[in-house]
C-alpha positions as CSV (number, residue, x, y, z in Angstrom):
1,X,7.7,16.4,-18.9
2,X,8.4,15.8,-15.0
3,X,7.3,12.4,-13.9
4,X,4.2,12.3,-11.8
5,X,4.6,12.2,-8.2
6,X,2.4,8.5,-7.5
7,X,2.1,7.5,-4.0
8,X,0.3,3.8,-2.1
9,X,-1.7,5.6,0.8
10,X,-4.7,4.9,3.1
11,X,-7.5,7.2,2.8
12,X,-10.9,7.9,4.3
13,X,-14.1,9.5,4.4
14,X,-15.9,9.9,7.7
15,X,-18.5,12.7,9.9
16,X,-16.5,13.4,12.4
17,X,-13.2,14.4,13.4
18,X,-12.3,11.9,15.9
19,X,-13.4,9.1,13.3
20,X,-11.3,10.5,10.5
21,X,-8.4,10.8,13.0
22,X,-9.1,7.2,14.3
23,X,-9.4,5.1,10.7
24,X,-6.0,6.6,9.5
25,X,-4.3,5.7,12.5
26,X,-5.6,1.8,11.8
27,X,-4.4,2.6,8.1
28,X,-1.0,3.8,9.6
29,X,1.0,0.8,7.9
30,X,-0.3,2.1,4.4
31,X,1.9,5.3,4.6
32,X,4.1,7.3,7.2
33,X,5.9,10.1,5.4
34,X,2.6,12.3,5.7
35,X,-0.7,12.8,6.6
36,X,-3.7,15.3,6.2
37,X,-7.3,15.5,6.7
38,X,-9.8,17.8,4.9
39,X,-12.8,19.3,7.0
40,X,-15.8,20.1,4.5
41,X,-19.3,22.4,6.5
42,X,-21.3,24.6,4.7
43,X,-19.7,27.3,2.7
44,X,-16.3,25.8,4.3
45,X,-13.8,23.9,3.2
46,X,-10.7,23.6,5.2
47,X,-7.1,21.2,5.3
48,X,-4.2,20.2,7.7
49,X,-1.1,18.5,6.4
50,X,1.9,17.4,8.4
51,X,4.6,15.3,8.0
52,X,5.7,12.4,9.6
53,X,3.0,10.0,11.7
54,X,-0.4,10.4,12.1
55,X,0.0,10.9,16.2
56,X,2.5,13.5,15.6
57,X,-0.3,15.7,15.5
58,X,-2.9,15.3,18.6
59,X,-6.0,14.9,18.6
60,X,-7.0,17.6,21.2
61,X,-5.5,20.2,19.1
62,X,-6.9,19.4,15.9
63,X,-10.5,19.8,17.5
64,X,-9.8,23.1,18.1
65,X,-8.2,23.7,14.5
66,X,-11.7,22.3,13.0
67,X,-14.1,23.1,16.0
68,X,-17.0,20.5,15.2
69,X,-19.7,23.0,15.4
70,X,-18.6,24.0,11.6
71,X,-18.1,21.0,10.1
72,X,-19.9,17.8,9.3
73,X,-17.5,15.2,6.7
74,X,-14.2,15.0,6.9
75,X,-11.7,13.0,4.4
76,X,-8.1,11.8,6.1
77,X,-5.1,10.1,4.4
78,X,-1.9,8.7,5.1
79,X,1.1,8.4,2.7
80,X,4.2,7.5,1.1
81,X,5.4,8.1,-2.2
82,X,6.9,6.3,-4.3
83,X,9.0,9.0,-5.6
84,X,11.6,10.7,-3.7
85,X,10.9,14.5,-3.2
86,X,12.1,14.7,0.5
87,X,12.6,18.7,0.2
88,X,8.9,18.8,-0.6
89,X,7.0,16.0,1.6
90,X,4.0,18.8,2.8
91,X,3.8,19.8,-0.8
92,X,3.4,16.5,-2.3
93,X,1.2,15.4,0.7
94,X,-2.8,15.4,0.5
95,X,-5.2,16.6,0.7
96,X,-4.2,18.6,-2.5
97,X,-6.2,21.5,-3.0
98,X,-7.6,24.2,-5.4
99,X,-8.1,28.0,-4.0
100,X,-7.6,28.4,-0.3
101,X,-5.2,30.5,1.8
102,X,-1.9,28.5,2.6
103,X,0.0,29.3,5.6
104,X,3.2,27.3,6.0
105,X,4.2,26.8,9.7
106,X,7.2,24.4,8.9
107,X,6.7,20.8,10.1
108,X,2.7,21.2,8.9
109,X,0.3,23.5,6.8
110,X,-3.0,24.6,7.2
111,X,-5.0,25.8,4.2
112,X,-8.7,27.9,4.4
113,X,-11.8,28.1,2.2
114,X,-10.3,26.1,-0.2
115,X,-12.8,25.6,-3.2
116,X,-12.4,21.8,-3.6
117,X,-9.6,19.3,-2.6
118,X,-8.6,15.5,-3.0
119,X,-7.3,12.9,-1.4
120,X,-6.2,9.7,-3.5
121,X,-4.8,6.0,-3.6
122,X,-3.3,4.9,-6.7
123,X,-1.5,6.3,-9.6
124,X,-2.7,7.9,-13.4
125,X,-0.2,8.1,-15.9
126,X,-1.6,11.0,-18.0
127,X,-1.1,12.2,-22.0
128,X,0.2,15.2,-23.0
129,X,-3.1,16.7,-23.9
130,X,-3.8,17.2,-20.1
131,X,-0.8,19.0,-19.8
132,X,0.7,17.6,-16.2
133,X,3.8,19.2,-16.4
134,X,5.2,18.6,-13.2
135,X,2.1,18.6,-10.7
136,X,1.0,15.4,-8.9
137,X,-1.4,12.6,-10.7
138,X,-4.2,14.1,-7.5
139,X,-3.9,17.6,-8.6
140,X,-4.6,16.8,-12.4
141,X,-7.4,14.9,-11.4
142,X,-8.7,17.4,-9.1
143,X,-8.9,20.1,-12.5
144,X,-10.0,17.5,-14.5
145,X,-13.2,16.9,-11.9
146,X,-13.8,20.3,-11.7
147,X,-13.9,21.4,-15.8
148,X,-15.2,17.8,-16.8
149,X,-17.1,16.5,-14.1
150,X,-16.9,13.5,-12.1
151,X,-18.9,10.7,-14.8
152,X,-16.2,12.1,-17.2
153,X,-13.4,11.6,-15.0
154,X,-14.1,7.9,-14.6
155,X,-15.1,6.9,-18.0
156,X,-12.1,8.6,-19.5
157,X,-9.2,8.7,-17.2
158,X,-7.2,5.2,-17.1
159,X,-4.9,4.0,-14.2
160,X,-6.1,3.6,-10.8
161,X,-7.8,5.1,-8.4
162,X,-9.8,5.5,-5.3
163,X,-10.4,9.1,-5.3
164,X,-12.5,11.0,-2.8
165,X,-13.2,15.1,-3.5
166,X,-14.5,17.6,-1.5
167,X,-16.8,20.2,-3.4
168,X,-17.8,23.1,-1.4
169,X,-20.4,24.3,-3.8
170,X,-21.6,21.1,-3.8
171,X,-21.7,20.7,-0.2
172,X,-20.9,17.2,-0.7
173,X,-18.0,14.2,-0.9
174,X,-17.5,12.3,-3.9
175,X,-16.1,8.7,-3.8
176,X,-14.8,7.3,-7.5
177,X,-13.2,4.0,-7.9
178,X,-11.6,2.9,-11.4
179,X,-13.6,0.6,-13.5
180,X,-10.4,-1.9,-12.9
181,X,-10.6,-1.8,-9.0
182,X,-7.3,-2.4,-9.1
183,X,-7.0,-0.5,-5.4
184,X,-9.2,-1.6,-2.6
185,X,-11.9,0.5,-0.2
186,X,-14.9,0.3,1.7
187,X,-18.1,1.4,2.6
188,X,-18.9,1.3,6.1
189,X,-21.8,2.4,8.9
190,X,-20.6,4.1,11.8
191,X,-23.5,5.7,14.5
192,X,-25.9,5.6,11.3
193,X,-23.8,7.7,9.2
194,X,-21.4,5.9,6.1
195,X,-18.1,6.1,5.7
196,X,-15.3,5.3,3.7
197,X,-12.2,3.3,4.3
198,X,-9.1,1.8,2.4
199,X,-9.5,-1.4,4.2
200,X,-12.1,-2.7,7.0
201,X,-9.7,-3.6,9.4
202,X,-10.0,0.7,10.2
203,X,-13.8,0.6,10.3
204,X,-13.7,-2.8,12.6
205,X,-10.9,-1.3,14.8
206,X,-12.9,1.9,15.4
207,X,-16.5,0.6,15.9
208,X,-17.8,1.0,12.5
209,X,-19.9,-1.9,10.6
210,X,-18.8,-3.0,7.4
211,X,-21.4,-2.7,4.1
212,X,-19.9,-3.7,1.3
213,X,-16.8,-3.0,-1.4
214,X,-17.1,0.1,-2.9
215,X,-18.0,-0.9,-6.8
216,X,-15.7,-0.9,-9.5
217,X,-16.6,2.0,-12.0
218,X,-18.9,3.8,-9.8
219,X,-19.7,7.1,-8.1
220,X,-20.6,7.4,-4.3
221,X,-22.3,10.6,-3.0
222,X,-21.6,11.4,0.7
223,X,-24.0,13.5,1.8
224,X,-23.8,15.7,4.4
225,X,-26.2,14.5,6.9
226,X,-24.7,11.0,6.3
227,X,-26.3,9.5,3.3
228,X,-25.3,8.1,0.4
229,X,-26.6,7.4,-3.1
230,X,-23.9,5.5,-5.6
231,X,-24.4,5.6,-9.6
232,X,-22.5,3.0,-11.6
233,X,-21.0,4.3,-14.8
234,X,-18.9,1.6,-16.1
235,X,-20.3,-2.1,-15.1
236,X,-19.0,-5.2,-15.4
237,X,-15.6,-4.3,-16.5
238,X,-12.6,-6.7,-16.2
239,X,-11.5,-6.6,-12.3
240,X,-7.7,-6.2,-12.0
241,X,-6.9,-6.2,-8.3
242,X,-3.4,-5.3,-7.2
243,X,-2.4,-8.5,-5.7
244,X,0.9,-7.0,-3.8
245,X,-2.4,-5.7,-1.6
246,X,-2.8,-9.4,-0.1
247,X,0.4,-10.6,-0.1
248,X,2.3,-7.4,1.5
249,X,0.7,-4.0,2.2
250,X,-2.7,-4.9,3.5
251,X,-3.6,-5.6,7.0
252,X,-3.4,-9.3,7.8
253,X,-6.9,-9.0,8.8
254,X,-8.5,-7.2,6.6
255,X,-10.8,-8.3,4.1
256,X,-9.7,-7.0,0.5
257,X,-12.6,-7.5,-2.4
258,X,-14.1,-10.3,-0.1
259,X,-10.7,-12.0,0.1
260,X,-9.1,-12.7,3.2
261,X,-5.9,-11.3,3.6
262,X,-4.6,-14.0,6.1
263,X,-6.2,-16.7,4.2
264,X,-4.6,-15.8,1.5
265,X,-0.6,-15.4,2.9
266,X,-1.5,-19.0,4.7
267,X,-2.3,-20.2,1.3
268,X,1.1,-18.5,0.0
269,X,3.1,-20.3,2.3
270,X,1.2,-24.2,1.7
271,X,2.3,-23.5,-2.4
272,X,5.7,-22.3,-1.4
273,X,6.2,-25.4,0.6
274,X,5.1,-27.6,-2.6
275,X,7.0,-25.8,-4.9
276,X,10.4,-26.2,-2.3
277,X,11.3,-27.6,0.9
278,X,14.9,-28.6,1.5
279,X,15.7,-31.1,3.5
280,X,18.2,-29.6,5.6
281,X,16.2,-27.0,7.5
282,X,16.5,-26.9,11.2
283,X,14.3,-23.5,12.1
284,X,11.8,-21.6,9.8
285,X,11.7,-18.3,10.5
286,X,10.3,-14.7,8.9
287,X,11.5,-11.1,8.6
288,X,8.9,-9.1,10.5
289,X,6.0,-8.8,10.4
290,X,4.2,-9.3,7.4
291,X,5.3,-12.7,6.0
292,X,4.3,-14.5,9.7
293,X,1.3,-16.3,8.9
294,X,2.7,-17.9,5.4
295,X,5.7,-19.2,7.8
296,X,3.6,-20.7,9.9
297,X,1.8,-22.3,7.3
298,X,5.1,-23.1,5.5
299,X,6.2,-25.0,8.5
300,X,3.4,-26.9,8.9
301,X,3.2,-28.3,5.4
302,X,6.8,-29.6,5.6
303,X,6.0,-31.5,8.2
304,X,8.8,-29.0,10.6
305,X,5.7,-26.8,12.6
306,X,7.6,-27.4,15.5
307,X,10.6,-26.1,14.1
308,X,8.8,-22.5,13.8
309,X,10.6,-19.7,15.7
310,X,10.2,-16.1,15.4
311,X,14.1,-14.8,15.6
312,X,13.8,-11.0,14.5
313,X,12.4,-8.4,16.1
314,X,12.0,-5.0,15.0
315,X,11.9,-1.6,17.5
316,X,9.1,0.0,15.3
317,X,5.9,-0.6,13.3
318,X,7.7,1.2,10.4
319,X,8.1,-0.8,6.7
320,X,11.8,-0.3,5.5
321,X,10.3,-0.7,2.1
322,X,8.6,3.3,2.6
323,X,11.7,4.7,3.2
324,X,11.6,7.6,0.4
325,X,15.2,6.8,-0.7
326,X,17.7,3.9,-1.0
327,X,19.8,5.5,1.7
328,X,16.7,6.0,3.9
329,X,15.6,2.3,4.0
330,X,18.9,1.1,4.4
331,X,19.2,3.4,7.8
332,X,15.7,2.2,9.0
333,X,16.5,-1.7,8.4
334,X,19.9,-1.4,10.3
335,X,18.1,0.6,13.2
336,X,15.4,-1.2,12.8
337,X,16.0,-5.0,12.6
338,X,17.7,-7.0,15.3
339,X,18.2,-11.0,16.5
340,X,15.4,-11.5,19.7
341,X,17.9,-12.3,22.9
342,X,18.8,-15.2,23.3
343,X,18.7,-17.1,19.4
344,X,22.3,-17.1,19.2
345,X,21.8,-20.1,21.9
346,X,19.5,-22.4,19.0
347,X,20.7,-20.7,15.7
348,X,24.4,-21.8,16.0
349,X,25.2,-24.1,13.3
350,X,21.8,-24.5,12.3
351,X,20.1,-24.4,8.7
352,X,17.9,-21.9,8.7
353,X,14.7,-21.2,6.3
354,X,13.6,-17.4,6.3
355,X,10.7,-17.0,4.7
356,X,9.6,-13.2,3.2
357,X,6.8,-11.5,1.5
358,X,9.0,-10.7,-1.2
359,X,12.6,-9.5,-2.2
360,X,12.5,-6.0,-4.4
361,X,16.1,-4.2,-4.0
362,X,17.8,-6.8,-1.2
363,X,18.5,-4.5,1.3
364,X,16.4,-6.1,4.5
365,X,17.3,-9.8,3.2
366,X,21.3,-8.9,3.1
367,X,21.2,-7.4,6.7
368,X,19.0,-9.9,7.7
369,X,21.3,-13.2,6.5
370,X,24.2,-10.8,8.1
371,X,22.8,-11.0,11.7
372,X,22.3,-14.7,11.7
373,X,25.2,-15.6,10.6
374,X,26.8,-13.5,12.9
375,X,24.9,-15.8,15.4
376,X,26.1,-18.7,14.4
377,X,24.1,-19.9,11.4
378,X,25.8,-22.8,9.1
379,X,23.3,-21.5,6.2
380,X,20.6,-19.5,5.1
381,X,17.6,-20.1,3.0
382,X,15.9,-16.5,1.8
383,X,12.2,-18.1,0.5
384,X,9.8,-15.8,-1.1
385,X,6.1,-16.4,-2.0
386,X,6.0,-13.9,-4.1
387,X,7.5,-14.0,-7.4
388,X,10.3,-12.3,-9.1
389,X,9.0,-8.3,-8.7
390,X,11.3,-5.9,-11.8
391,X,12.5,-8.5,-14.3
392,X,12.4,-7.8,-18.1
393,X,9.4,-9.7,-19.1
394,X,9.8,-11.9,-22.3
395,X,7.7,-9.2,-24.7
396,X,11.2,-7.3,-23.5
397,X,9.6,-4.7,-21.3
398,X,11.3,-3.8,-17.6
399,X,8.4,-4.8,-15.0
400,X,7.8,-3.0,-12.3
401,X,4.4,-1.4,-11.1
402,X,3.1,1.5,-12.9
403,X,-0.3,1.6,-10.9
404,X,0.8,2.8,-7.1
405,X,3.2,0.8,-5.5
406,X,6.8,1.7,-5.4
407,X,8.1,-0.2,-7.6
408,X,8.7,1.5,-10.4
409,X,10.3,0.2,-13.6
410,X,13.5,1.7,-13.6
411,X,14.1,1.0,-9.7
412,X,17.2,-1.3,-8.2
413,X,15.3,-4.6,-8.7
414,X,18.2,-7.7,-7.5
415,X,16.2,-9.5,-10.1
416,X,18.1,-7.6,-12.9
417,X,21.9,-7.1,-13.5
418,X,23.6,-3.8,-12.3
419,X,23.2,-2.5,-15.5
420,X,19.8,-3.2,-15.4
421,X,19.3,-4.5,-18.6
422,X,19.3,-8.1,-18.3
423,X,17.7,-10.4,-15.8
424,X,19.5,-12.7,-13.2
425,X,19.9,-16.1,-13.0
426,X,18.9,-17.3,-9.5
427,X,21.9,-18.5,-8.5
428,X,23.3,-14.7,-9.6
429,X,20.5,-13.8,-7.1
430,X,22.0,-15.8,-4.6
431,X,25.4,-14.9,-5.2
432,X,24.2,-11.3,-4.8
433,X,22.8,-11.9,-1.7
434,X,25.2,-14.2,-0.4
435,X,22.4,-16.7,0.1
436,X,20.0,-19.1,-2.0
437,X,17.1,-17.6,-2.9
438,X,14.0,-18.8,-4.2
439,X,11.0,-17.5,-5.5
440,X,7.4,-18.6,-5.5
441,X,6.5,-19.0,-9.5
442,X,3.7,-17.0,-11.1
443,X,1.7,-19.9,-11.8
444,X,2.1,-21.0,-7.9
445,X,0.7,-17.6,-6.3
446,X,-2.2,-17.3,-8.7
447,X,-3.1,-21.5,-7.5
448,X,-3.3,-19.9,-3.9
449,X,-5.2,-17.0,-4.9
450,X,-7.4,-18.9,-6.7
451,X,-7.8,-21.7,-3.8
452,X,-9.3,-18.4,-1.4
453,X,-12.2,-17.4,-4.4
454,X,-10.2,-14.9,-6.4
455,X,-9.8,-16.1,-10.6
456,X,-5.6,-15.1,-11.3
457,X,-7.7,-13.4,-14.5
458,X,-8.9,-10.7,-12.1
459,X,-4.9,-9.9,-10.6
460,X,-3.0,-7.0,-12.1
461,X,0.3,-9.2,-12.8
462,X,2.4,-6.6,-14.6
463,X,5.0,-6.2,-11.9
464,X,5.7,-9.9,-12.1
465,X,5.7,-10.0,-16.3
466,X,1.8,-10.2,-16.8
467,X,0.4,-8.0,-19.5
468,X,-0.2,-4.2,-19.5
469,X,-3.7,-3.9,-17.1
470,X,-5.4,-1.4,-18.9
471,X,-6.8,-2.0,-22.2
């Protein structure tokens, strides 16, 4: 069998175009290899897909694709996936569908009277007895919805998921989240009609009120008029929130399971400074933009805040990390990531602490110690607050994330020898990367976490050799 094409998206649920549009532009970080939104009115069930960013397609011309007269919810998403199928990005994009008439126009497709589509965050790894052959983890879970039925779906499909479906008979959206909640979204209250959002940073960015987390193990109904009712089917399971959601792909201020996201990467960077702070460091700094706040904080705790200096800059809002290939990351951190003017003037023999959300393959850390010491740097410090992502845990098991992140086991991890089946020392790690590297210990990022209000018991810490989530 074909591996399952898993993806980390944004997704949302809103009543009008212009919102839908709107909440996955604030959601743009979350994904930019494609987007699509879904239109659902009665007896009518229509979808876009395009590839590429979500203002590649304007706004204006998509009004007069869904005219607003004939519709009244509409579901939007934004993605990138975590396997590489570059040949078949408007394929693999979502809304994924079941019935319709396609009609491929190159660079985006729209599909008619589709019978019921889906638009997901999250990834299902499923048995043979569903037989996936080669389709994506959405599409199975789309059939399985429509033979089995939604309460079935969540009591009996593991992984994780926020899933939203269109019905057309049903005239209706459904909302599912997995009993683990491992991936976050919202409910939210715009011009008295709910909505639904992967993070409220797109519902407070667009004028929308924020109501609550959407419940792990529970159904939402979305009415049409702009209702909803929600029925929990599993409660009080185990929580096991993806914690890669605070420290890297989440909006810095966004809220995440009541846990601020900020908060949280400030936190990161106080236990990073406990755990090491050399002596010799004459500028922190942090590759952009992500890992800001924890520098800041960093700096502060080792008693060097006034030795803070931003030194990178990057050209575009774009993560290197969702490049779909090797190759295309390595092009978009070389294009990408440059020295601000003027640093070669303060970073010339200097020791210089550069503090980042994490280090997964190397790439952005290598080019990064590569233009300082180009500038003049004596030495480099590469300091992580997150720990060691792909090593083989001690049960023997490569780590990596199985749950929607790309990260997947068998990926380039530095942590790991070429050969991939042994783990490195951390001064092979810094031999690899030409620099010292050090990374924040398990047992120091669960002592932030839990200094914000979140229990390490309730993190999904398999990528960093925690146990198997899903029992």
């Amino acid at each position: 069998m074909e591996e399952a094409i898993q993806s980390k998206c944004g997704i949302c649920v809103t009543h009008t175009l212009h919102d839908a549009y709107s909440f996955i532009k604030s959601l743009q970080h979350r994904g930019r290899e494609a987007c699509g939104i879904f239109a659902l009115g009665k007896n009518k069930l229509d979808v876009i897909k395009w590839s590429g960013s979500v203002t590649k397609l304007d706004l204006i011309d998509l009004h007069k694709i869904f005219p607003a007269s004939q519709y009244h919810t509409y579901g939007a998403h934004v993605r990138y996936a975590t396997k590489g199928r570059e040949d078949k990005i408007l394929e693999d994009a979502h809304p994924h569908f079941i019935g319709g008439k396609l009609d491929n126009r190159g660079d985006h497709i729209i599909i008619r009277d589709c019978e019921a589509v889906a638009i997901h965050n999250g990834q299902v790894n499923f048995s043979k007895s569903l037989n996936p052959n080669s389709e994506c983890d959405t599409k199975i879970l789309l059939k399985y919805y429509l033979k089995n039925g939604e309460k079935n779906l969540i009591k009996n499909i593991p992984g994780s998921f926020i899933l939203a479906i269109a019905d057309k008979k049903k005239d209706k959206v459904i909302m599912l989240r997995d009993k683990f909640a491992v991936k976050p979204a919202c409910l939210g209250l715009k011009d008295g009609k709910y909505c639904v959002a992967s993070e409220d940073i797109a519902l407070i960015e667009n004028g929308a009120l924020y109501v609550e987390d959407l419940d792990a193990g529970t159904i939402y109904d979305l009415s049409s008029k702009g209702g909803y009712a929600k029925t929990p089917i599993i409660a009080n399971h185990e929580k096991k929130h993806c914690f890669f959601e605070w420290n890297y792909i989440a909006n810095a201020h966004s809220m995440i399971n009541g846990i601020s996201v900020l908060k949280v990467r400030q936190e990161l960077g106080k236990v990073l400074a406990e755990e090491f702070s050399p002596k010799d460091i004459d500028i922190v700094t942090f590759l952009p933009r992500c890992p800001e706040s924890a520098a800041r904080s960093y700096s502060k705790a080792i008693g060097k805040e006034s030795k803070f200096k931003p030194v990178f800059y990057k050209l575009r809002g774009e993560r290197s990390f969702q490049g779909t290939t090797q190759e295309d990351r390595k092009k978009s951190i070389k294009s990408n990531l440059h020295l601000l003017p003027g640093t070669e003037n303060f970073l010339n023999n200097k020791t210089i602490a550069v503090i980042d959300d994490s280090t997964i393959r190397g790439t952005n850390s290598k080019h990064a110690r590569e233009l300082l010491e180009k500038a003049g740097a004596k030495k480099v410090y590469l300091l992580n607050y997150t720990p060691r992502i792909g090593a083989i845990g001690h049960d023997g098991i490569p780590r990596g994330c199985l749950f929607g992140v790309d990260m997947p086991p068998e990926d380039d991890f530095v942590v790991r020898t070429e050969d991939k089946k042994n783990n490195r020392t951390d001064e092979e790690i810094s031999k690899t990367l030409g620099m010292q590297v050090y990374f924040l210990s398990p047992s120091g990022m669960f002592r932030a976490f839990e200094r914000c209000g979140m229990k390490r018991e309730n993190l999904c810490s398999f990528c960093i050799g925690g146990s198997y989530p899903f029992k």
